[in-house]
Backbone as JSON, one array per atom type, in Angstrom:
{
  "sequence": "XXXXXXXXXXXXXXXXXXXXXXXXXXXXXXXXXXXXXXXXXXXXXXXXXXXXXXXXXXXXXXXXXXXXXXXXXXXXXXXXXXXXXXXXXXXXXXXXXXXXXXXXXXXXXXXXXXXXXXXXXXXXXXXXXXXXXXXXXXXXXXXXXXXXXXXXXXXXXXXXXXXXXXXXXXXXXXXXXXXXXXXXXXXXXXXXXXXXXXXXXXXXXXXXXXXXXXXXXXXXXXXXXXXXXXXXXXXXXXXXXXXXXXXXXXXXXXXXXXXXXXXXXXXXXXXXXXXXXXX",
  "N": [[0.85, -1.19, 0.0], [0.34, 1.78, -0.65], [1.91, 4.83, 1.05], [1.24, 8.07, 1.63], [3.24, 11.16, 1.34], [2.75, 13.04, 3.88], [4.0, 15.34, 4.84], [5.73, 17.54, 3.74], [9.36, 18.75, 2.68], [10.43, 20.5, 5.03], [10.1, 24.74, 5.54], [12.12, 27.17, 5.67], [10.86, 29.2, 6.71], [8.61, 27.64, 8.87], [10.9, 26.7, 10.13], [12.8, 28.22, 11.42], [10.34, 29.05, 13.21], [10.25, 27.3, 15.07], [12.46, 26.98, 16.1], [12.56, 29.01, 17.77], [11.39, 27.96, 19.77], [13.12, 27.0, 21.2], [15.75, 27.06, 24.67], [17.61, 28.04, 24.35], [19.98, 30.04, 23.3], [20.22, 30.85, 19.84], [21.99, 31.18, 17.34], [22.23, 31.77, 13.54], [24.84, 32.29, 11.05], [25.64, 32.99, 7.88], [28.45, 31.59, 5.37], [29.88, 33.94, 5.53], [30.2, 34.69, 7.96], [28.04, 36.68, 8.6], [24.86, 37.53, 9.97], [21.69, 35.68, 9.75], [20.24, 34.95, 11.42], [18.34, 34.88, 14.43], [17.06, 33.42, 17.46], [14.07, 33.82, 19.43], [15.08, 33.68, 22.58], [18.0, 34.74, 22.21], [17.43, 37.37, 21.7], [15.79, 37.97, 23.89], [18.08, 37.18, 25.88], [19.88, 39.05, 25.31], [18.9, 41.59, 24.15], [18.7, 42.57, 21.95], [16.66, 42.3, 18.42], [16.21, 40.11, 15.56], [15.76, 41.37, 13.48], [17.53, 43.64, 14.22], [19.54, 42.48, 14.16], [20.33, 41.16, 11.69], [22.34, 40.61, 8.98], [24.43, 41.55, 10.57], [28.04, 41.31, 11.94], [28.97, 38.84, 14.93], [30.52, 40.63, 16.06], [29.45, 42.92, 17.42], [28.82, 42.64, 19.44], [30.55, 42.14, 21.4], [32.8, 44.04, 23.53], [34.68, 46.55, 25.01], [35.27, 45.08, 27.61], [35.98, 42.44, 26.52], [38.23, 39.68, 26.19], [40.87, 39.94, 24.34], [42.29, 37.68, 23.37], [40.45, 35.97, 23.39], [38.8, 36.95, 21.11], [40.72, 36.62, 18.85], [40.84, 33.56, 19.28], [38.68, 32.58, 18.5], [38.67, 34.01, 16.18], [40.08, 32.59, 14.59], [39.78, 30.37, 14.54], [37.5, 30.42, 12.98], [38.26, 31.46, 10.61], [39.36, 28.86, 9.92], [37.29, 27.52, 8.54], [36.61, 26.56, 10.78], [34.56, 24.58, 13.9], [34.11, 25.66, 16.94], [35.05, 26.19, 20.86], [34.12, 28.03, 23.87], [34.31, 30.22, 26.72], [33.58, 33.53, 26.9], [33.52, 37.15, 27.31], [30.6, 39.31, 26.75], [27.95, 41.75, 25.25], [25.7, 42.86, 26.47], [22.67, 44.39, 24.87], [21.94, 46.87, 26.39], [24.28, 47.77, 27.3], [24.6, 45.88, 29.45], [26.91, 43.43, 30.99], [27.55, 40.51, 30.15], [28.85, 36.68, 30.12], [29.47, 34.05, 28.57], [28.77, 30.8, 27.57], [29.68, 29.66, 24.74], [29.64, 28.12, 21.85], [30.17, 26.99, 18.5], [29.53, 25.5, 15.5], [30.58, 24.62, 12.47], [28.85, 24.47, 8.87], [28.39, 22.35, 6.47], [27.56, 21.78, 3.09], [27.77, 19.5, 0.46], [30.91, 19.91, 0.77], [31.28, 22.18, 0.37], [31.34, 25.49, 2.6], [28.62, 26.75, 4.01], [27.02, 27.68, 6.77], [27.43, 28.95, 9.72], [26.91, 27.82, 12.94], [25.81, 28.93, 15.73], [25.52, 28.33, 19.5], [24.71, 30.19, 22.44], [24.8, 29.64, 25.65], [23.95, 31.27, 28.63], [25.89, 32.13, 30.75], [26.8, 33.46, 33.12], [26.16, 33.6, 35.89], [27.46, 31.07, 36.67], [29.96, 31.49, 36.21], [30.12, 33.95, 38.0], [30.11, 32.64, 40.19], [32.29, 30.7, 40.06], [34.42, 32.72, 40.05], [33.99, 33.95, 42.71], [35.01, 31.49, 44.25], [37.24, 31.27, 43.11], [38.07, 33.58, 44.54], [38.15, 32.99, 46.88], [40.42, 30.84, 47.06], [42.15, 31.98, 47.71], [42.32, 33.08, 50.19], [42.51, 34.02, 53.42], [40.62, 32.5, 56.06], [39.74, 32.69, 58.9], [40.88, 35.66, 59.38], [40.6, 37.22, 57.24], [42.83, 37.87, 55.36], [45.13, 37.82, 52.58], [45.99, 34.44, 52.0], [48.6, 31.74, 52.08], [48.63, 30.6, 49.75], [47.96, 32.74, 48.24], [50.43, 34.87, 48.94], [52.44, 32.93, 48.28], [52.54, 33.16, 45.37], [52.2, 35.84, 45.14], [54.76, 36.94, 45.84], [56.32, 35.47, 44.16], [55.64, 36.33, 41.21], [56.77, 39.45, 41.93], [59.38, 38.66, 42.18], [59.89, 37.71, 39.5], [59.0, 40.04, 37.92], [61.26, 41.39, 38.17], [60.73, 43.45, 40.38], [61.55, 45.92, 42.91], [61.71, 44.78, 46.18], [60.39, 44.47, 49.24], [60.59, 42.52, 52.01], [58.65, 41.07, 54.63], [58.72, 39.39, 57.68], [56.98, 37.83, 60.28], [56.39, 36.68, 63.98], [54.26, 35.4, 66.28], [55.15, 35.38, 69.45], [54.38, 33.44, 71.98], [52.13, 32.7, 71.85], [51.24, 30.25, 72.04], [50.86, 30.35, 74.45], [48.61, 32.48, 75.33], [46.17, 31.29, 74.19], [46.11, 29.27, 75.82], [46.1, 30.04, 77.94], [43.93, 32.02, 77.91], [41.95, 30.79, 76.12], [41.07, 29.32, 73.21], [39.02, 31.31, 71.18], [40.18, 33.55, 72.63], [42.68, 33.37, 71.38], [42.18, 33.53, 68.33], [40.83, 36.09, 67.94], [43.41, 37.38, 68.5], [44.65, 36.59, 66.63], [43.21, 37.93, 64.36], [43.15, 40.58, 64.99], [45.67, 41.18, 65.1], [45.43, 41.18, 62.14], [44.24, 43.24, 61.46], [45.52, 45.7, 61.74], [48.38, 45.38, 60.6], [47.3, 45.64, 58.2], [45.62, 48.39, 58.68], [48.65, 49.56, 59.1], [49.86, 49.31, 56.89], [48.39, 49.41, 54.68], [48.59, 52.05, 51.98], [50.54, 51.34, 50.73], [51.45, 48.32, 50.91], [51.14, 44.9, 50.77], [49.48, 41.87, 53.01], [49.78, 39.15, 54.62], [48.53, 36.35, 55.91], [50.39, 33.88, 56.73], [49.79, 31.43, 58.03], [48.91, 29.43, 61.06], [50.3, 31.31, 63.62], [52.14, 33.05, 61.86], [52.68, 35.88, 59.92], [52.92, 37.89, 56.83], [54.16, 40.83, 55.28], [54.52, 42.13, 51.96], [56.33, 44.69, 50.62], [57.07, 47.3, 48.52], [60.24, 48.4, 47.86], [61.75, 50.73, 48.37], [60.42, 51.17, 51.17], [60.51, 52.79, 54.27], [61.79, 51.7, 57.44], [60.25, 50.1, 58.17], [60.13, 47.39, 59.58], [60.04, 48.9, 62.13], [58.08, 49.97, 62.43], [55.92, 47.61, 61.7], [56.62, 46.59, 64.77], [55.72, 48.7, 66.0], [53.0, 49.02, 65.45], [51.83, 46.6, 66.29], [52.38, 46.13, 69.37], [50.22, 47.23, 71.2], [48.85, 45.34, 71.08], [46.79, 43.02, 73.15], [46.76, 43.93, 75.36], [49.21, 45.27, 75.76], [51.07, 43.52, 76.28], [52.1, 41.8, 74.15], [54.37, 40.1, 71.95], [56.79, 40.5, 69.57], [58.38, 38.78, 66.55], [60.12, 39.96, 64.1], [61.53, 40.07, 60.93], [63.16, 40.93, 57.77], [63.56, 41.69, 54.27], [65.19, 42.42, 51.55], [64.89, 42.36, 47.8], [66.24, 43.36, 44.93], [68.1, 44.03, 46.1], [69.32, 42.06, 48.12], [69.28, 39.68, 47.16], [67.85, 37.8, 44.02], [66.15, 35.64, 44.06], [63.14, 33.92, 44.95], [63.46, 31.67, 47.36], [65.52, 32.65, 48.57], [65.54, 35.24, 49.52], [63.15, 34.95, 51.17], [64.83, 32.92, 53.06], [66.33, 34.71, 53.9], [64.94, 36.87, 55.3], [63.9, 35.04, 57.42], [65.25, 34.05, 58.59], [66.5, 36.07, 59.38], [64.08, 36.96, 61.46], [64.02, 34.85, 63.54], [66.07, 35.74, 64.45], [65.86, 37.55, 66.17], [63.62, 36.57, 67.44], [64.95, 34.48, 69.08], [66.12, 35.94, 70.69], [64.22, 37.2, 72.66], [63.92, 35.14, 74.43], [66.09, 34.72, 75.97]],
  "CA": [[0.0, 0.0, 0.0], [1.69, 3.14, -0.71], [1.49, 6.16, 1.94], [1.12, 9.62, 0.76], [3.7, 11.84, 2.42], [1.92, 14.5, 3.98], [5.42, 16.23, 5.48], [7.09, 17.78, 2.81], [10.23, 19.42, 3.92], [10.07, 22.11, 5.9], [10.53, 25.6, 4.92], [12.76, 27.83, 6.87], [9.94, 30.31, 7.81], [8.59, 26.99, 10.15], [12.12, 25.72, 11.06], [13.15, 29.7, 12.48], [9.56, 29.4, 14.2], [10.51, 25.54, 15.92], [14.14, 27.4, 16.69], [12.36, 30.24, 19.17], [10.99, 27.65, 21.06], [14.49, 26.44, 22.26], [15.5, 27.8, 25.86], [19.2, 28.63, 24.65], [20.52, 31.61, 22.15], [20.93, 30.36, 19.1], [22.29, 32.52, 15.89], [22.93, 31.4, 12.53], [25.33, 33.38, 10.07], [25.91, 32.93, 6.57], [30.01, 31.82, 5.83], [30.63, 34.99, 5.27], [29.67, 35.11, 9.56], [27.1, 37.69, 8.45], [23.98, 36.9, 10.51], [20.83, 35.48, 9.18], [18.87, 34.72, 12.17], [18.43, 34.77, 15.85], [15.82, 33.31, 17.75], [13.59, 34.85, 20.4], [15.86, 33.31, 23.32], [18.82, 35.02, 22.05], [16.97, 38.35, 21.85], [15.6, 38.38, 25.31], [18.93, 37.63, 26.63], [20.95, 39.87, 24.82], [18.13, 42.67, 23.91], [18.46, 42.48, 19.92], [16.02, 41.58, 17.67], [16.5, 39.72, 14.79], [15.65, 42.75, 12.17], [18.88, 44.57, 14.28], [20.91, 41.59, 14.39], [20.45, 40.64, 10.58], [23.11, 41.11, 8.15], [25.89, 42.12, 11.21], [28.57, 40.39, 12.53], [28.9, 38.99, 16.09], [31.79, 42.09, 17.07], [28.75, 43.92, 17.6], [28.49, 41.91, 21.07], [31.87, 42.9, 21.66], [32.73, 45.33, 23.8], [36.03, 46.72, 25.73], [36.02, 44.34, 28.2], [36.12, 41.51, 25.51], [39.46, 39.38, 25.97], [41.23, 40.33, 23.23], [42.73, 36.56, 23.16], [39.36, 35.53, 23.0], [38.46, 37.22, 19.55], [41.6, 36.17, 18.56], [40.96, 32.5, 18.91], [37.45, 32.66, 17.58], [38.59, 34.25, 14.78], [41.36, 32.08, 13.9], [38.6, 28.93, 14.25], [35.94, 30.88, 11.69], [38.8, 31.48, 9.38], [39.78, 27.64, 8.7], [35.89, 27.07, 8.7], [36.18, 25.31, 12.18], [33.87, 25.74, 14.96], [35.38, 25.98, 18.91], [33.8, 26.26, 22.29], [34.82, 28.57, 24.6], [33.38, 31.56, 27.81], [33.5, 34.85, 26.45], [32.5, 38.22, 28.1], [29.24, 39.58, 25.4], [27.58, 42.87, 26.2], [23.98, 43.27, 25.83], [22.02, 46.6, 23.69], [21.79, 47.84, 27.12], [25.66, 47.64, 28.08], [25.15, 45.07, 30.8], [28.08, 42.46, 31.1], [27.13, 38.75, 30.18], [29.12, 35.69, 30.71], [28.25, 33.29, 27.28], [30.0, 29.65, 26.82], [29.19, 29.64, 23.03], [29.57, 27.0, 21.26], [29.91, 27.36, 16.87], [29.55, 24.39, 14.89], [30.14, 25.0, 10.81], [27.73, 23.79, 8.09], [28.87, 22.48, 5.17], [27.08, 21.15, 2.14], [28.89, 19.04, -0.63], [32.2, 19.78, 0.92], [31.03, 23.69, 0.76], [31.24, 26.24, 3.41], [27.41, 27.06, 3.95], [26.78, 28.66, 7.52], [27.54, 28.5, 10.8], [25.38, 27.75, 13.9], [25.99, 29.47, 17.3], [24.65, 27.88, 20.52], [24.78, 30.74, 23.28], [24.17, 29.65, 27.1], [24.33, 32.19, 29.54], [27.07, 31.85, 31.84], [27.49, 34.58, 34.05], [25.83, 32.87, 37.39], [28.38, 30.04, 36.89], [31.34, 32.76, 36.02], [30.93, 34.73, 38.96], [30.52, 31.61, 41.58], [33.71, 30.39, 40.05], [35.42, 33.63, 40.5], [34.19, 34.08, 44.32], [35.82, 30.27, 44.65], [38.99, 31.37, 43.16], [39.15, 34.35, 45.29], [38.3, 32.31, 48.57], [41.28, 30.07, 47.34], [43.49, 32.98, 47.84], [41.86, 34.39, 51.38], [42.66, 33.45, 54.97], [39.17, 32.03, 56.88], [39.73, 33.54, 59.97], [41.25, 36.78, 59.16], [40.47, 38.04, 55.77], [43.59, 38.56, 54.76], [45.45, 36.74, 51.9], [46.27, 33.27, 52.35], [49.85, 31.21, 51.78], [48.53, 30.14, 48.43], [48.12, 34.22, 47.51], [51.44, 34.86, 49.22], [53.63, 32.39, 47.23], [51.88, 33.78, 44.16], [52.68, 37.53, 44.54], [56.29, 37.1, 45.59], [57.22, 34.77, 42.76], [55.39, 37.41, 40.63], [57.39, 40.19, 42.06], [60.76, 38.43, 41.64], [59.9, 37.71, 37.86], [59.09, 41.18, 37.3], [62.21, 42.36, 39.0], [60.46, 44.88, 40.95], [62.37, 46.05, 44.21], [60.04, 44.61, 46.87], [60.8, 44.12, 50.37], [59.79, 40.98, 52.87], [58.81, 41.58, 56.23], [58.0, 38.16, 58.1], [56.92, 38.01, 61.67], [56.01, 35.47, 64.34], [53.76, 36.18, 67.9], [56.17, 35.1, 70.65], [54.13, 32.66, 73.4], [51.08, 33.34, 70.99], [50.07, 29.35, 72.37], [50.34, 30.75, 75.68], [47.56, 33.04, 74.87], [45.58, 29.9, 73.72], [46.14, 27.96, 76.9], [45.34, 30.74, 79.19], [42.87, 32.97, 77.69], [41.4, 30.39, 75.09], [40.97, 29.52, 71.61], [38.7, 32.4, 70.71], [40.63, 34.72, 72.79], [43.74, 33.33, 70.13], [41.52, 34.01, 67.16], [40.37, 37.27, 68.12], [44.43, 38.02, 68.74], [44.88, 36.82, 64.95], [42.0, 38.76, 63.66], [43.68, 42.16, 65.3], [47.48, 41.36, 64.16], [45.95, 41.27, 60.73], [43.93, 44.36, 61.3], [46.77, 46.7, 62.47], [48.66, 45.64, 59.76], [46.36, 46.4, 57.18], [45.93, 49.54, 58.4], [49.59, 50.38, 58.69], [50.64, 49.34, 55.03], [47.39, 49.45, 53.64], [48.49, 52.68, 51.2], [51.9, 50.7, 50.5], [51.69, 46.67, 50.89], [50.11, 43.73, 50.6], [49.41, 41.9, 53.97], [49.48, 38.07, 54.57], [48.59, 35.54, 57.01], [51.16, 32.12, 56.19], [49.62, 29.87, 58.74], [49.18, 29.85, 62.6], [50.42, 33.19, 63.91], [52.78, 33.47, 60.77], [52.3, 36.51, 58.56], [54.07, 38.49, 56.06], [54.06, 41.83, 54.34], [54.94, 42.47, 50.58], [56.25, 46.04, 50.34], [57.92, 48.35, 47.67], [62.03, 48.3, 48.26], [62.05, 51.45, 49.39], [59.46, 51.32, 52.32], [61.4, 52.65, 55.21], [61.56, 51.49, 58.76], [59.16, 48.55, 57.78], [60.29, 46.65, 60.57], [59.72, 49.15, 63.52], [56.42, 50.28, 61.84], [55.2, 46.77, 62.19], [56.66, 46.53, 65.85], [54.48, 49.79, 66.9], [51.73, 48.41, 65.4], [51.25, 45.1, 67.41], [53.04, 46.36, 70.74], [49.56, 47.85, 71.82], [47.61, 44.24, 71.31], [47.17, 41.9, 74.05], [47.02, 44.34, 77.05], [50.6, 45.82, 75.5], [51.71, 42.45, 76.44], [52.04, 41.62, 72.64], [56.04, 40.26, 71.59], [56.55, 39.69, 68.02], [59.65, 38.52, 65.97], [60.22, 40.48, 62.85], [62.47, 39.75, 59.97], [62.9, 41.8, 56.51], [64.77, 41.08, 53.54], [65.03, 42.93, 50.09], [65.34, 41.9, 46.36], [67.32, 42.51, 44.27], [69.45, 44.3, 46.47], [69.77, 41.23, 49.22], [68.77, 38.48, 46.52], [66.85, 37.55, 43.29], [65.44, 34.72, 44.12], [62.13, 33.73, 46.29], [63.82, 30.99, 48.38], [66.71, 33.5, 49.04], [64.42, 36.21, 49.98], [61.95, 34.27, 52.46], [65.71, 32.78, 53.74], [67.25, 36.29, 54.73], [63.56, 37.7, 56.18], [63.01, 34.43, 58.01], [66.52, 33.86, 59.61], [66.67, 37.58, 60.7], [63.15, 37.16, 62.51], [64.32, 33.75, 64.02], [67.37, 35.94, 65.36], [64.79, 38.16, 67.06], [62.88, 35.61, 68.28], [65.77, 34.02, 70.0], [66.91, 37.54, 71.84], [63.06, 37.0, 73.37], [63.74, 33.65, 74.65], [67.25, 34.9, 76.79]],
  "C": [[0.89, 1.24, 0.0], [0.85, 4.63, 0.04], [1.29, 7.24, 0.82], [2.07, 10.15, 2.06], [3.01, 13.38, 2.2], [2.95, 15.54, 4.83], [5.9, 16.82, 4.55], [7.79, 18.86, 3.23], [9.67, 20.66, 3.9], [10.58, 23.32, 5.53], [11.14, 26.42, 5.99], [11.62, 28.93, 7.7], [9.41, 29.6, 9.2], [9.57, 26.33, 10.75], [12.34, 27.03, 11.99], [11.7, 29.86, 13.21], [9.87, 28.01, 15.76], [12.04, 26.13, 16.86], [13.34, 28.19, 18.39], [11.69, 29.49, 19.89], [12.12, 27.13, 21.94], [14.8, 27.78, 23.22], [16.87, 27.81, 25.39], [19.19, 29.63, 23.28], [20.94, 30.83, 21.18], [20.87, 31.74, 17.96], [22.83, 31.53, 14.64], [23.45, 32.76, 11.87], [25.85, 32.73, 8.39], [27.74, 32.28, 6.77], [30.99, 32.76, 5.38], [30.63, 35.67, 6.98], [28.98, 36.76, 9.32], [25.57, 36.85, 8.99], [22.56, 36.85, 9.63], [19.93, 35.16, 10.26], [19.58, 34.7, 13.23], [17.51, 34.52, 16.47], [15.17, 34.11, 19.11], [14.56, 34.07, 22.03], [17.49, 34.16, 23.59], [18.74, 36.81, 22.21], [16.55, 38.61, 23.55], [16.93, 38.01, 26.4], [20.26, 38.35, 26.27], [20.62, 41.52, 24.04], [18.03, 42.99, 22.39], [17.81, 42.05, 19.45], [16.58, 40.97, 16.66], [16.62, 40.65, 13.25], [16.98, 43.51, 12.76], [19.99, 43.96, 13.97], [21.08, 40.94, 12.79], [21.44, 41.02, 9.72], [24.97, 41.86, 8.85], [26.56, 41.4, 11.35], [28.99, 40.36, 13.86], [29.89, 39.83, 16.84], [30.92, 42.76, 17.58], [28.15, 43.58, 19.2], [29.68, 42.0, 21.91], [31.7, 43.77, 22.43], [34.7, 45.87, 24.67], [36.51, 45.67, 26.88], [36.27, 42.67, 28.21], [37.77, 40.53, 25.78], [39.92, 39.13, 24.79], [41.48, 38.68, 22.57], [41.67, 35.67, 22.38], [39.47, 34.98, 21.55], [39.6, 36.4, 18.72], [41.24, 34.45, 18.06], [39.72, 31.96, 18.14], [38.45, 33.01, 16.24], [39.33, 33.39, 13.59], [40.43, 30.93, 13.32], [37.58, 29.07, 12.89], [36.89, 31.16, 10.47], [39.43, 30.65, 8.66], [38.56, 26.88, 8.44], [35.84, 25.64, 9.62], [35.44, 25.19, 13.47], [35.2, 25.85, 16.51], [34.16, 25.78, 19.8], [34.82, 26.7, 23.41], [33.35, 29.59, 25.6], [34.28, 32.39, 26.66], [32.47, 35.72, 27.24], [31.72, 39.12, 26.83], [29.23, 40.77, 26.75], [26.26, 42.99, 25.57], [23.54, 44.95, 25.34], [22.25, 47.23, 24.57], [23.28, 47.93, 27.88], [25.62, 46.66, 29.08], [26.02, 43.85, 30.13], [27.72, 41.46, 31.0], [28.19, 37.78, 29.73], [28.65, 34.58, 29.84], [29.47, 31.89, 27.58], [28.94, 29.71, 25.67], [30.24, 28.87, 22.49], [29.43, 26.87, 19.19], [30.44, 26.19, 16.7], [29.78, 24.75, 12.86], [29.73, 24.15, 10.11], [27.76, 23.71, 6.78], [28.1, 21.44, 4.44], [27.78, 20.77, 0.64], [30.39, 19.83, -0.38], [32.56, 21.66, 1.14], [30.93, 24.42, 2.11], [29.31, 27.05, 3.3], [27.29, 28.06, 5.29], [27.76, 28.17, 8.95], [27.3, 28.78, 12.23], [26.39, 27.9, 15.29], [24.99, 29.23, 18.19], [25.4, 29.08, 21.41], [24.33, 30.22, 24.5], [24.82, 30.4, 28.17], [25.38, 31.72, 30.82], [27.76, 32.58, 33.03], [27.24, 34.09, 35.32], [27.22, 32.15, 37.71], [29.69, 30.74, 37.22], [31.43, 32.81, 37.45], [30.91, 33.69, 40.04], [32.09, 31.24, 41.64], [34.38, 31.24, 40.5], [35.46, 33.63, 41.8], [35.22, 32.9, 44.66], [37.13, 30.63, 44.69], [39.28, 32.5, 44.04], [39.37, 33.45, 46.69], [39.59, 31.25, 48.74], [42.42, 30.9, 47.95], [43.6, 33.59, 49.1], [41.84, 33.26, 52.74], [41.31, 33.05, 55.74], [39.12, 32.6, 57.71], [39.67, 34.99, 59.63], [40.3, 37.4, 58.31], [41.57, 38.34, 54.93], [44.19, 37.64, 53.78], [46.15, 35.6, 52.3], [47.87, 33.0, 51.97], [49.96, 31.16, 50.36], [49.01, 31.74, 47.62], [49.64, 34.85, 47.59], [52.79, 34.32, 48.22], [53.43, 33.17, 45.79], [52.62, 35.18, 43.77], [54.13, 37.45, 44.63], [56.75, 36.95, 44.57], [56.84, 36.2, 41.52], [55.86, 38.73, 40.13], [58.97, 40.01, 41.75], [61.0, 38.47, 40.27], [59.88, 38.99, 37.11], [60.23, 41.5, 37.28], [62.13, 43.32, 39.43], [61.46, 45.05, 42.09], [61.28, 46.53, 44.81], [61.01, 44.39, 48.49], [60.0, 43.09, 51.32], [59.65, 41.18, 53.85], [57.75, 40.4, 56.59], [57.67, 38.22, 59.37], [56.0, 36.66, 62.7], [55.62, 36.21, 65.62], [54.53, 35.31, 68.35], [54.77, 34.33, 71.63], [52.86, 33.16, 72.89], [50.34, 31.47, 71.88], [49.75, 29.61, 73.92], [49.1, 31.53, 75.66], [46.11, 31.9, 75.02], [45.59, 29.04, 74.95], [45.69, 28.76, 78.16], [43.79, 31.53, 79.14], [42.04, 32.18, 76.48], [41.54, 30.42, 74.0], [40.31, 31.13, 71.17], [39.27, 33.49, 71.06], [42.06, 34.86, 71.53], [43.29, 34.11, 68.92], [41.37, 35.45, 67.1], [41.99, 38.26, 68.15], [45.0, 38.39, 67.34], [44.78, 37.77, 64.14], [42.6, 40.23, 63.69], [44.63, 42.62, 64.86], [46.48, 41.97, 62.55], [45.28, 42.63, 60.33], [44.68, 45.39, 60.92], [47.05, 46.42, 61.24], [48.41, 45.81, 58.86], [46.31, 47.76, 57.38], [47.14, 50.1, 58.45], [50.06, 50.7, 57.67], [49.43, 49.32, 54.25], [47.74, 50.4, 52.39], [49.81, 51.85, 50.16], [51.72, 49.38, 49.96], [50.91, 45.78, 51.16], [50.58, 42.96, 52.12], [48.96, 40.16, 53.7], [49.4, 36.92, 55.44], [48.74, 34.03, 56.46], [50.68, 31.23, 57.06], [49.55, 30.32, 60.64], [48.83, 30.8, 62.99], [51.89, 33.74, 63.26], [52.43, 34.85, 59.94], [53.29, 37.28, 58.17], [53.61, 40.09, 55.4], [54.9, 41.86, 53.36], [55.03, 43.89, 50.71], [57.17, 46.91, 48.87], [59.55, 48.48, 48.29], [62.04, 49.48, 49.03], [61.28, 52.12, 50.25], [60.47, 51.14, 53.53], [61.62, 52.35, 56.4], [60.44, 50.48, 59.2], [59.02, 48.07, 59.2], [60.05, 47.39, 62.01], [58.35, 50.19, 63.48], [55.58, 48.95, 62.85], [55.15, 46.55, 63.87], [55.29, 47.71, 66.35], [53.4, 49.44, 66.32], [50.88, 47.6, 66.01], [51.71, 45.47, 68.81], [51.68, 46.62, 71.88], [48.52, 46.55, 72.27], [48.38, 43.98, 72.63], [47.39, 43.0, 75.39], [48.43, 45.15, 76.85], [51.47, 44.45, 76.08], [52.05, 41.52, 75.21], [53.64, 41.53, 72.01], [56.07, 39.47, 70.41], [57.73, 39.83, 67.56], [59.66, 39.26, 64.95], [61.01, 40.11, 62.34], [62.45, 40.64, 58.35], [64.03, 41.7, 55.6], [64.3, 41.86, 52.01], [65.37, 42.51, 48.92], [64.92, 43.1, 45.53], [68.21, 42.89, 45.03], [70.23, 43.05, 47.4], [70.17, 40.22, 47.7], [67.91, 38.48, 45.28], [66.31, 36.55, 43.11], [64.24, 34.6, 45.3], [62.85, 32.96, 47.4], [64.85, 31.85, 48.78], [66.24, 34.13, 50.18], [63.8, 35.63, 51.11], [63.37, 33.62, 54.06], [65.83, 33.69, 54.7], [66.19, 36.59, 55.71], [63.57, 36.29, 57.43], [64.54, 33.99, 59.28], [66.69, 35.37, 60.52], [65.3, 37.54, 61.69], [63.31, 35.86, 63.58], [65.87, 34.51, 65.29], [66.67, 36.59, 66.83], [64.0, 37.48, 67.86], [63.81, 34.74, 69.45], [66.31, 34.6, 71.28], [65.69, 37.4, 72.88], [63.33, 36.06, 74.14], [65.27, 33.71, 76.09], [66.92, 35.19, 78.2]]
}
């Protein structure tokens, strides 16, 4: 028995109506990446219609704070007619900042370059969780202040540049005494204050870091002067003025150009200090 086909293909006016019911951004462009469509998904999260977005190309989602690298590797992909999949920062009609992994596939017929199809899904939620994560990898729990991880980071950073930076390491003196007389939280709360103080002393200057324990460090500019009896009058007042802390300070390039050098010199001179305590 022979059917009758009652389907015959579909014409693009009902395939671009079947498109706007999908819940992600899609765009086709010609392979000249001149756009031919966008469905209503793509419009409500990026504020363009399809009559603005027809005939442009996607730079027009571009904006300054675009990673240049980005475009770059897009462009390199659309110019051996290959797709990719990558985040990219997009900017909607109304300037706000969006957060896309997009996704381009190219569409070739008999071996021809025909179009090629852009999946957009919004990505900015995901973005910025990630980012909070990566900063919290970098940030002390207690304190607030940067962690060991952030610490190793900026030094090495600073040595590679070859800036002239200075190290200033320091240790609380009978800090578990604290802890055994006056409690854990009264410890914490002793932490919490070191890392205050020194925030506000070098806050206009240096970066401020708590390595562990009652370890921390300051990153300063080479020629930050008297570093070391800064930090002393800073902490002298915690703890009742009962507050004895080791210091150490060490400069690159003039001491050293290396990190392990550097952390050496700062950490043996506050170890000398710490010993003069102990007489």
């Amino acid at each position: 028995m022979k059917v009758e086909n009652t389907h015959p293909e579909m014409d693009q006016r009902h395939l671009w109506r079947i498109l706007d019911l999908v819940d992600v951004g899609l765009l086709i462009t010609d392979a000249s990446r001149r756009i031919l469509y966008v469905n209503s998904t793509f419009t409500r999260e990026c504020g363009y219609t399809l009559d603005e977005m027809r005939g442009r190309s996607c730079a027009v989602l571009q904006g300054p704070g675009t990673d240049p690298r980005d475009v770059q590797v897009m462009r390199e992909a659309l110019n051996c007619g290959e797709g990719f999949s990558r985040v990219v920062l997009n900017y909607r009609k109304d300037g706000g900042v969006l957060h896309y992994r997009v996704k381009v596939n190219p569409v070739y017929d008999n071996g021809e370059l025909q179009y090629f199809v852009g999946v957009q899904e919004d990505y900015t939620e995901t973005y910025e969780v990630l980012q909070r994560l990566e900063r919290w990898a970098y940030v002390d729990s207690l304190t607030g202040l940067r962690n060991r991880r952030a610490f190793d980071k900026a030094i090495e950073e600073a040595i590679e540049d070859g800036r002239h930076v200075q190290l200033v390491l320091l240790d609380l003196n009978d800090f578990k005494t604290v802890n055994d007389q006056q409690g854990h939280q009264a410890g914490d709360a002793l932490l919490v204050a070191v890392g205050e103080a020194l925030t506000t002393t070098f806050q206009q200057r240096g970066l401020v870091f708590r390595l562990g324990g009652d370890e921390f460090a300051v990153l300063l500019p080479g020629d930050e002067v008297s570093a070391v009896e800064r930090t002393h009058d800073a902490l002298e007042i915690l703890n009742g003025g009962n507050l004895r802390v080791a210091v150490g300070s060490a400069c690159a390039p003039d001491e050293t150009q290396t990190v392990a050098e550097l952390f050496r010199l700062a950490d043996a001179r506050m170890y000398v200090r710490k010993s003069s305590y102990a007489r």
